[in-house]
MDTraj code that builds the backbone (N, CA, C; nanometers):
import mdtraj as md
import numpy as np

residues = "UNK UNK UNK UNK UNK UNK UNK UNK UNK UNK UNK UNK UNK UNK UNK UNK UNK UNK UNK UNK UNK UNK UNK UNK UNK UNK UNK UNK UNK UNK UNK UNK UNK UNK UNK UNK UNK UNK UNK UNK UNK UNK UNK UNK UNK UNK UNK UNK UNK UNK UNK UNK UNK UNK UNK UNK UNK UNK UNK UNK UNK UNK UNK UNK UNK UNK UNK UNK UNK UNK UNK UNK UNK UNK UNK UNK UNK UNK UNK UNK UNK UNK UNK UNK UNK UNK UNK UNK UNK UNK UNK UNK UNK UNK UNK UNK UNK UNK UNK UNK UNK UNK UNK UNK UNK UNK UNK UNK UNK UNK UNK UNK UNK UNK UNK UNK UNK UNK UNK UNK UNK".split()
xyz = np.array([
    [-1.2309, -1.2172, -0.4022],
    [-1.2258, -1.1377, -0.5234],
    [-1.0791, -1.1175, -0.5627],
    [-1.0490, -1.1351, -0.6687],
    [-0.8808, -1.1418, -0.7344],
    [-0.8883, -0.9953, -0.7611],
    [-0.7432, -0.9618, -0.6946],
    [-0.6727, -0.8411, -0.7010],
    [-0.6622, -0.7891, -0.8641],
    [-0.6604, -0.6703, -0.8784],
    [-0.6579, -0.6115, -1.0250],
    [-0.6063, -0.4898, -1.0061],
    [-0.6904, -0.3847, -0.9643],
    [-0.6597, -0.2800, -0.9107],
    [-0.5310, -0.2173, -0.8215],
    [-0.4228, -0.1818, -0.8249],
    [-0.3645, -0.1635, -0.6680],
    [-0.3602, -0.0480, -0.7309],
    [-0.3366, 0.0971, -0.6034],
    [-0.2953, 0.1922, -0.5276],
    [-0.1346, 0.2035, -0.4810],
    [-0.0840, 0.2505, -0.5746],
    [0.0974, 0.2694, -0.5032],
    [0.1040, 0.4204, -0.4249],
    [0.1240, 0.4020, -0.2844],
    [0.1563, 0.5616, -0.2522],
    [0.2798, 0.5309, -0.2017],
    [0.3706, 0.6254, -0.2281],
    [0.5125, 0.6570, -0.1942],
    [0.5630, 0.8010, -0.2192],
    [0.6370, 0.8429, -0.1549],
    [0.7086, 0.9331, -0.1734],
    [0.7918, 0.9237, -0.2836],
    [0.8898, 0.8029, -0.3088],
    [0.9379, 0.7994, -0.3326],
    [0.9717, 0.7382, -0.4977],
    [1.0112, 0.8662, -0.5865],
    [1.0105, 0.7888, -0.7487],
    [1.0281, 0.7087, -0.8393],
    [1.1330, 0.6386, -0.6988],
    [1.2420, 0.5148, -0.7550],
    [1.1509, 0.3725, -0.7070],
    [1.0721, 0.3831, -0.5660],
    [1.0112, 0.3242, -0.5386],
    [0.8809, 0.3198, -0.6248],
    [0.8362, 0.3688, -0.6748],
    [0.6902, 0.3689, -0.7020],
    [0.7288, 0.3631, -0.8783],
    [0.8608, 0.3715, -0.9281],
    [0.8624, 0.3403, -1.0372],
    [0.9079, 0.1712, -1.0645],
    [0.9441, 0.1618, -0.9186],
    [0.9617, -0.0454, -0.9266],
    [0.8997, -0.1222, -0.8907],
    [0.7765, -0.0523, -0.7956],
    [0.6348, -0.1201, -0.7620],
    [0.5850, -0.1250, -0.9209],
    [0.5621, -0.0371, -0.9737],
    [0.4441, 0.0124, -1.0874],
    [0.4906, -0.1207, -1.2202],
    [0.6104, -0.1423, -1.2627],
    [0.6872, -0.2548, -1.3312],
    [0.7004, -0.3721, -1.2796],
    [0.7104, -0.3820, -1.1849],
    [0.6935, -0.5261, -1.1094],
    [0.5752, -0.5505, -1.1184],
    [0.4676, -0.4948, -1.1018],
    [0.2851, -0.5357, -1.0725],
    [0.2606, -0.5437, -1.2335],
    [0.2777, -0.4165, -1.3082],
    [0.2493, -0.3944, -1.4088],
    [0.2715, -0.5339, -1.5172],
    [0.3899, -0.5880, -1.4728],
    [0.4345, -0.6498, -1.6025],
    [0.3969, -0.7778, -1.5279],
    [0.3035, -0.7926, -1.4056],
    [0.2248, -0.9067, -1.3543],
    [0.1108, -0.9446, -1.3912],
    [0.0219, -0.7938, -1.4824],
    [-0.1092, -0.8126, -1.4645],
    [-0.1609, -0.7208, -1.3773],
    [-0.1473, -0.6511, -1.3074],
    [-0.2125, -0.5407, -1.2264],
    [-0.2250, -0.4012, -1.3181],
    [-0.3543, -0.3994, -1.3211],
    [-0.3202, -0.2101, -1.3157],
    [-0.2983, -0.1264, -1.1393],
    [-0.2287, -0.0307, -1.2313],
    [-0.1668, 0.0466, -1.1482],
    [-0.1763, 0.1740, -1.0904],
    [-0.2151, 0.2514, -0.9838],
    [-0.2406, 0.4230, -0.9934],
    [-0.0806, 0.4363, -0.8849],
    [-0.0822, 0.5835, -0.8951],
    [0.0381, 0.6292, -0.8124],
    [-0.0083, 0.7200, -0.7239],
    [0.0269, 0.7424, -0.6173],
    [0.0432, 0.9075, -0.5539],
    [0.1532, 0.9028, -0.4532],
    [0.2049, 1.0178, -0.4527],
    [0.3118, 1.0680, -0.3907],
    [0.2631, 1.0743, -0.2604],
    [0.1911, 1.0738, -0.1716],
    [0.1768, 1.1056, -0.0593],
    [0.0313, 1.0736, -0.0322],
    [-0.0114, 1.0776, 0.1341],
    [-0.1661, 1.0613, 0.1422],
    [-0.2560, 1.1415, 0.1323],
    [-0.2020, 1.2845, 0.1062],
    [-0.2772, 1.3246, 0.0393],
    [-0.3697, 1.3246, -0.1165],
    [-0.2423, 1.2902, -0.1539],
    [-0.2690, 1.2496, -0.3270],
    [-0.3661, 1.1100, -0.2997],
    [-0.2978, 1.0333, -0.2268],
    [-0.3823, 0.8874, -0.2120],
    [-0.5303, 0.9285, -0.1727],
    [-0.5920, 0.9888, -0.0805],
    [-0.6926, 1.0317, -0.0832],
    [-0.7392, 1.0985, -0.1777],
    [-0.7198, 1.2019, -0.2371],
    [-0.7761, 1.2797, -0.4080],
    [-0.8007, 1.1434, -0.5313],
    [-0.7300, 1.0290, -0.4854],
    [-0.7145, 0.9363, -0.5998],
    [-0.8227, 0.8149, -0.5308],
    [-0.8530, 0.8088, -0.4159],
    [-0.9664, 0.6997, -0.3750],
    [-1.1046, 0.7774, -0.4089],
    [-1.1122, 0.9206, -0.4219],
    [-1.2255, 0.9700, -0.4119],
    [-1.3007, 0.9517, -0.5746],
    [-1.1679, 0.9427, -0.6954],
    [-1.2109, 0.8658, -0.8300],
    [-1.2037, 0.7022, -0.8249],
    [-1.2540, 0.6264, -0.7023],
    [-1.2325, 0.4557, -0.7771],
    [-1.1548, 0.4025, -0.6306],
    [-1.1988, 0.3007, -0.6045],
    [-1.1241, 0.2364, -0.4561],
    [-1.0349, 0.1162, -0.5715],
    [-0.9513, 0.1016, -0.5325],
    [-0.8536, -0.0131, -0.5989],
    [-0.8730, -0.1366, -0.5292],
    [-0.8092, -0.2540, -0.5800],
    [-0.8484, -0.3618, -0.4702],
    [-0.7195, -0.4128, -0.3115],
    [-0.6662, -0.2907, -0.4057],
    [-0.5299, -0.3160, -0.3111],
    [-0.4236, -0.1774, -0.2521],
    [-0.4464, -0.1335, -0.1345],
    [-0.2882, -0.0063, -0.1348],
    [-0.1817, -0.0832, -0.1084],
    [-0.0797, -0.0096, -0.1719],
    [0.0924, -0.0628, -0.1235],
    [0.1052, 0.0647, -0.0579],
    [0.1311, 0.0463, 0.0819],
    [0.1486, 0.1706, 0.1276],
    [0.2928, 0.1994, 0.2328],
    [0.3407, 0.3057, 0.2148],
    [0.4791, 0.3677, 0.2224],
    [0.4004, 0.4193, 0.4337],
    [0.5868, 0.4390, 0.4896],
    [0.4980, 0.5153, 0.5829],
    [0.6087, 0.6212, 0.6274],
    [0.7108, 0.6318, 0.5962],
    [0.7554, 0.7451, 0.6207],
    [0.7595, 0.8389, 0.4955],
    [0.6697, 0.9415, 0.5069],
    [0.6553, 1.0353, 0.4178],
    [0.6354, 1.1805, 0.4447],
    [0.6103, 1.2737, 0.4074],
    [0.5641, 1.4284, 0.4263],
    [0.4317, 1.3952, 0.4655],
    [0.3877, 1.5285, 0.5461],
    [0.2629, 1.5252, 0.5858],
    [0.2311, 1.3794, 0.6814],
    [0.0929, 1.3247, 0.5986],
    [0.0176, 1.2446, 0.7212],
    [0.1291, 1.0713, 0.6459],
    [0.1203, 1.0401, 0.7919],
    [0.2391, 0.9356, 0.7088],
    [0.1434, 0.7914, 0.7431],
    [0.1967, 0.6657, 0.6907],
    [0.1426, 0.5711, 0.6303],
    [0.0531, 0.5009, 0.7642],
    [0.1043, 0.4902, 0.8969],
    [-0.0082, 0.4836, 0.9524],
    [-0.0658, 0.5822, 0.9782],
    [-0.0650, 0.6554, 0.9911],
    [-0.1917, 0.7609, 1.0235],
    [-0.3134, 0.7321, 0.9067],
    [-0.2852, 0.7516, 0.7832],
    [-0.3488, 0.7139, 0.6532],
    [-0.3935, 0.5728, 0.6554],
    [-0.3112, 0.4443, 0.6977],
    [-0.3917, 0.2868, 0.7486],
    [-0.5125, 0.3357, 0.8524],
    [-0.4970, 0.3749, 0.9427],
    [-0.5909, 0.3817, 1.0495],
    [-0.6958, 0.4647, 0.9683],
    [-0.7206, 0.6086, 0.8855],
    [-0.8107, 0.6866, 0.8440],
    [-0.8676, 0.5979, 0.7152],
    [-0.8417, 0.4797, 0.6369],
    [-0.8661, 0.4412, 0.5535],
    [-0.9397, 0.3299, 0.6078],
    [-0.8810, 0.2508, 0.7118],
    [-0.9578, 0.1447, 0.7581],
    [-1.0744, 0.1506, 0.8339],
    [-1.0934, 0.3013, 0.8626],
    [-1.2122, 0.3515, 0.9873],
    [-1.3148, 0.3752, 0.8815],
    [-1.2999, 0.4144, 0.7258],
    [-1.3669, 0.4929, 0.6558],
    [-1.4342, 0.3796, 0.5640],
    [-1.5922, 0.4223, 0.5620],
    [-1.6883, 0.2886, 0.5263],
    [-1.6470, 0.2590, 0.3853],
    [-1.6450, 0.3857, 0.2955],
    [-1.5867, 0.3409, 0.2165],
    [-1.4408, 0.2503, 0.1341],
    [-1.3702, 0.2685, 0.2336],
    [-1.2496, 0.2009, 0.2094],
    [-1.1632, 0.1170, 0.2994],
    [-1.2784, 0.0747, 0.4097],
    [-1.1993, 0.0102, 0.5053],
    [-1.1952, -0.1510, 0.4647],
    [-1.2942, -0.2090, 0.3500],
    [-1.2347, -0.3487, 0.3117],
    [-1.1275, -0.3529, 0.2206],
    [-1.0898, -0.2367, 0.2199],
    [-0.9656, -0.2605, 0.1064],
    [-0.8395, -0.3160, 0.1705],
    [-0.7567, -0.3702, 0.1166],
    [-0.7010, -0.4168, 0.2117],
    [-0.5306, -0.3748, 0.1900],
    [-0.4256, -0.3394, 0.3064],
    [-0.3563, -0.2283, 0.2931],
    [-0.2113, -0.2943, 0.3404],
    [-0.1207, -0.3294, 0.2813],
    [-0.0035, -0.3624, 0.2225],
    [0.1218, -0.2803, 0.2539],
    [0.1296, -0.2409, 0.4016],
    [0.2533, -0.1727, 0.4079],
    [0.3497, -0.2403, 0.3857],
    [0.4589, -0.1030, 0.2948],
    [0.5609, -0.1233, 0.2006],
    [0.6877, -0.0369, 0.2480],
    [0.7894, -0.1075, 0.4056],
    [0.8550, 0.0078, 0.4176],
    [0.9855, -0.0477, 0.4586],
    [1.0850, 0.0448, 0.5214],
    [1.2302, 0.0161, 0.5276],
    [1.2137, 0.0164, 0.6782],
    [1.1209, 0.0287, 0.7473],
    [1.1416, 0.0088, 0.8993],
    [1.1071, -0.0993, 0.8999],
    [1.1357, -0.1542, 0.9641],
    [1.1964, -0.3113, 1.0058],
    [1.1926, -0.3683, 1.1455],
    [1.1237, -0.2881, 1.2443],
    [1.1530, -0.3432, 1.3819],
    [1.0106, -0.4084, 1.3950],
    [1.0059, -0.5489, 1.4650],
    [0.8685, -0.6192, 1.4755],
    [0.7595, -0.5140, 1.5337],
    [0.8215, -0.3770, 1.6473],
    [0.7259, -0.2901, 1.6752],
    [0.6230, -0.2026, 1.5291],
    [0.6930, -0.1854, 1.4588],
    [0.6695, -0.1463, 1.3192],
    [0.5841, -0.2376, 1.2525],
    [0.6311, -0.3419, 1.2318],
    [0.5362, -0.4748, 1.1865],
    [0.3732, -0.4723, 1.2577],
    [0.3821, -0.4582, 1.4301],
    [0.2560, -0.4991, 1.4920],
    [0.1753, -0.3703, 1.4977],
    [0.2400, -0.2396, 1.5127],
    [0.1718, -0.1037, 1.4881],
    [0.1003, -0.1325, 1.3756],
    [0.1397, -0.0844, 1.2686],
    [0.1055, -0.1705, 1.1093],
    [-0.0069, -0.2075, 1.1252],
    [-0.0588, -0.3388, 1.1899],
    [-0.1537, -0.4348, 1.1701],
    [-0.2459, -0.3721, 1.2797],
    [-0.2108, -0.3615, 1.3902],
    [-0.2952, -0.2566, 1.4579],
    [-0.3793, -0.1535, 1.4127],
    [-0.3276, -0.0934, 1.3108],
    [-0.3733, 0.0275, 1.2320],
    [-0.4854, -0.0268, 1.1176],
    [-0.4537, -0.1631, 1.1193],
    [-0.5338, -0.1654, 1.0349],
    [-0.4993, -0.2204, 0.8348],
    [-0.3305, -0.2342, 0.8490],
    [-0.3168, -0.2846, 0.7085],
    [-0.3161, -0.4539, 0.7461],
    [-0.3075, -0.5150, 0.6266],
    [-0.3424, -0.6573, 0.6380],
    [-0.1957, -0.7356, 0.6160],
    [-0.0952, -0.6672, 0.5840],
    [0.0171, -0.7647, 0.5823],
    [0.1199, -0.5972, 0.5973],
    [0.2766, -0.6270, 0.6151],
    [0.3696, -0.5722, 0.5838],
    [0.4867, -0.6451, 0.5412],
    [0.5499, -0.5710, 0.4567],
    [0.7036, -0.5622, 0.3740],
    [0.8319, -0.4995, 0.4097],
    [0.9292, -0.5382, 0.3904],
    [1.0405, -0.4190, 0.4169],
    [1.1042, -0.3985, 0.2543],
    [1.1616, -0.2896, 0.2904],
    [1.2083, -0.2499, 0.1621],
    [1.3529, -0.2887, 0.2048],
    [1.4443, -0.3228, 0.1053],
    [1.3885, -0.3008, -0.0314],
    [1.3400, -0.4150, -0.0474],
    [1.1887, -0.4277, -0.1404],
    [1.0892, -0.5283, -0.1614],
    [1.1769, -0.6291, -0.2326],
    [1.1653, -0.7827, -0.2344],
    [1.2151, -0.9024, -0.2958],
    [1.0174, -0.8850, -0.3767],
    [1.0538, -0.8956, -0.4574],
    [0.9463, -0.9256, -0.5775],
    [0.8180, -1.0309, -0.5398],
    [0.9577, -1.1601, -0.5404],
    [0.8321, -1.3065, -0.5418],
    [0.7765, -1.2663, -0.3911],
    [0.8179, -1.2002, -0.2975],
    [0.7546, -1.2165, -0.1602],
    [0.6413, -1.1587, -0.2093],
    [0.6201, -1.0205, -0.1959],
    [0.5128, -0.8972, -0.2323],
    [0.4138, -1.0152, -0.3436],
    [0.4611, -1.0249, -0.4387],
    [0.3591, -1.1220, -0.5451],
    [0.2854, -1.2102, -0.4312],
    [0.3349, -1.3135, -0.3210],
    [0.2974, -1.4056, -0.2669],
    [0.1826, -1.3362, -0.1708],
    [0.2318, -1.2175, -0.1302],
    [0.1445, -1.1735, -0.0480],
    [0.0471, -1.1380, -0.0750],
    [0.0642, -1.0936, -0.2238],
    [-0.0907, -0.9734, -0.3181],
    [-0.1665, -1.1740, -0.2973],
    [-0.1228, -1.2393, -0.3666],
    [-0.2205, -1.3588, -0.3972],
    [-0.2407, -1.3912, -0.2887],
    [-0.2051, -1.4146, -0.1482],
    [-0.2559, -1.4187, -0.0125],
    [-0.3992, -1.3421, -0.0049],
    [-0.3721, -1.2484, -0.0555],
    [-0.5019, -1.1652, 0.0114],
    [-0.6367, -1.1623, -0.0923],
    [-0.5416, -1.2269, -0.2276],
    [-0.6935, -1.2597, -0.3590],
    [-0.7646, -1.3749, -0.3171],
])
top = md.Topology()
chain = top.add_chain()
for i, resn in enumerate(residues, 1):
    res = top.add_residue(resn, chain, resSeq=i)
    for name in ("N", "CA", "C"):
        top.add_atom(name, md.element.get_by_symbol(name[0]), res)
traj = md.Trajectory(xyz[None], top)
């Protein structure tokens, strides 16, 4: 099924305002939330076909939120796109452990992230 939908959660404004223009001006629609909390209030209107997901944040941080999303019937085929500045291969294999289907480091190179969304369509 081709990606349409994504889910941006980030903390961060600068980030989630260069995810949202990069996808946007790809063809994706787009939702935002600041945190996993918000990301949860925003799956409970509509599952997207895709999260970009952040993991150092306030509150419950991006794996904790991979692992509770991937356990949950409703949203565990979605498939989950960590999007972060940690960088150590331990980070990378936690990640996938938890349950997202690829990871990124920030700061994101564009054509990679694009290559990866169509990886997973």
């Amino acid at each position: 099924m081709p990606i349409k939908k994504v889910l941006i959660v980030d903390d961060s404004p600068t980030e989630r305002y260069f995810l949202n223009e990069l996808l946007t001006k790809n063809g994706f629609a787009v939702t935002q939330a600041e945190n996993a909390e918000d990301a949860v209030d925003k799956l409970r209107n509509g599952v997207p076909d895709l999260i970009l997901l952040d993991v150092v944040m306030p509150g419950q941080n991006g794996f904790q939120l991979t692992r509770q999303l991937s356990r949950d019937p409703a949203t565990q085929a979605v498939p989950i796109i960590i999007c972060t500045s940690k960088n150590q291969q331990t980070d990378r294999i936690w990640a996938l452990r938890q349950g997202a289907r690829d990871f990124v480091t920030k700061p994101v190179r564009p054509e990679e992230l694009l290559e990866k969304i169509a990886a997973l369509g």
